[in-house]
N, C-alpha and C positions, 0 to 999 in steps of 0.2 A: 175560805173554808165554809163548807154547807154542813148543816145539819138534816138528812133525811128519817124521816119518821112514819111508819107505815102502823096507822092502829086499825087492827082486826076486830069487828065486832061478830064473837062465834055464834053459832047455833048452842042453846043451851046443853051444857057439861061437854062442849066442844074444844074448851080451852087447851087443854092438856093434851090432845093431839097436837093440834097446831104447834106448842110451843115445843113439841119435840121435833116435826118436823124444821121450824126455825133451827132450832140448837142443831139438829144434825146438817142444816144449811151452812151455819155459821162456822162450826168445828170443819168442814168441807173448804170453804172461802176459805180459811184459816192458812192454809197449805199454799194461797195464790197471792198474787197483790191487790187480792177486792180488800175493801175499809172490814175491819172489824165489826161486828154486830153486836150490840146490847137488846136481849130481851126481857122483857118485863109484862106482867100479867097485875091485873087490877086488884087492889087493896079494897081502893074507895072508887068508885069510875062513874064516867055518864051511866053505863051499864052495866049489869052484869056480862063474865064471861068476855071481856075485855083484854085483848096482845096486842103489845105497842113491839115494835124492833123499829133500832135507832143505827145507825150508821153514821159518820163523818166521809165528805168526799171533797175536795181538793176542788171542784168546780162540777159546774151542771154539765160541763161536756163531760167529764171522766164519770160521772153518773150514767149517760146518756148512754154514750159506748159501756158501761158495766152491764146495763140493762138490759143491751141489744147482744150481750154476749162478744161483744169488740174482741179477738184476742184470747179468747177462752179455749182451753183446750179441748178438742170434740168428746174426750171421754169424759172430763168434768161436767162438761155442759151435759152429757149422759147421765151422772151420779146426780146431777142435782134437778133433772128433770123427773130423774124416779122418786126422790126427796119428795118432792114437792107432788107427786101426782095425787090426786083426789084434795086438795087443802080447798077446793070450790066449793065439796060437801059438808065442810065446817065450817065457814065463811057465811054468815048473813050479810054482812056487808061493813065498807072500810075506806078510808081516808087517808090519803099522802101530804102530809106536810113539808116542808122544805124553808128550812132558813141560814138566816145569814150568820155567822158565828161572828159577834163583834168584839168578843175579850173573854 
C-alpha cells in the first residue's frame, strides 16, 4: 500500500479555491473505485496558503492507470476536468510525494 501526497503551494488567498475544487474532486471520485481523498490546508506549514490531498493506493500501477484516467468513464473524466479547470491560476507551485505504508 502507497501513500500519495500532492502539496499545493497557492498564490496568495488562493487556498480556498483550490480546496474546494479538491472536495468537489473528491465527493466525485467518491461515486467510483479511485482511493478516497484527505484534504488538508496549513495550520503551521513551510508556507503560507499551503493544500496538501493524501490518498492511499494499492500500488504505483493502479496509481499510474488512475492518473492516465485507465477505466474512467468519459463523462466523469468530463465532471472532473471542469472541476479542475483553471486550478493552474492558483497554483504557485507543488510537490508529489509517494510512500510506502509499512504498519
Amino acid at each position: 500500500m502507497f501513500l500519495v501526497r500532492e502539496t499545493m503551494f497557492c498564490k496568495p488567498g488562493k487556498a480556498k479555491p483550490l480546496v474546494e475544487k479538491f472536495l468537489a474532486m473528491s465527493k466525485l471520485s467518491a461515486t467510483t473505485r479511485m482511493p478516497k481523498m484527505r484534504v488538508m490546508t496549513d495550520f503551521t506549514a513551510e508556507r503560507y496558503w499551503t493544500v496538501v490531498s493524501e490518498m492511499e493506493v494499492e500500488n504505483l500501477q493502479a496509481f499510474e492507470e488512475m492518473m492516465s484516467g485507465k477505466g474512467m468513464d468519459p463523462e466523469m473524466g468530463k465532471q472532473l476536468e471542469e472541476i479542475m479547470k483553471g486550478y493552474h491560476d492558483l497554483v504557485e507551485s507543488g510537490r508529489r510525494e509517494i510512500y510506502r505504508i509499512e504498519g
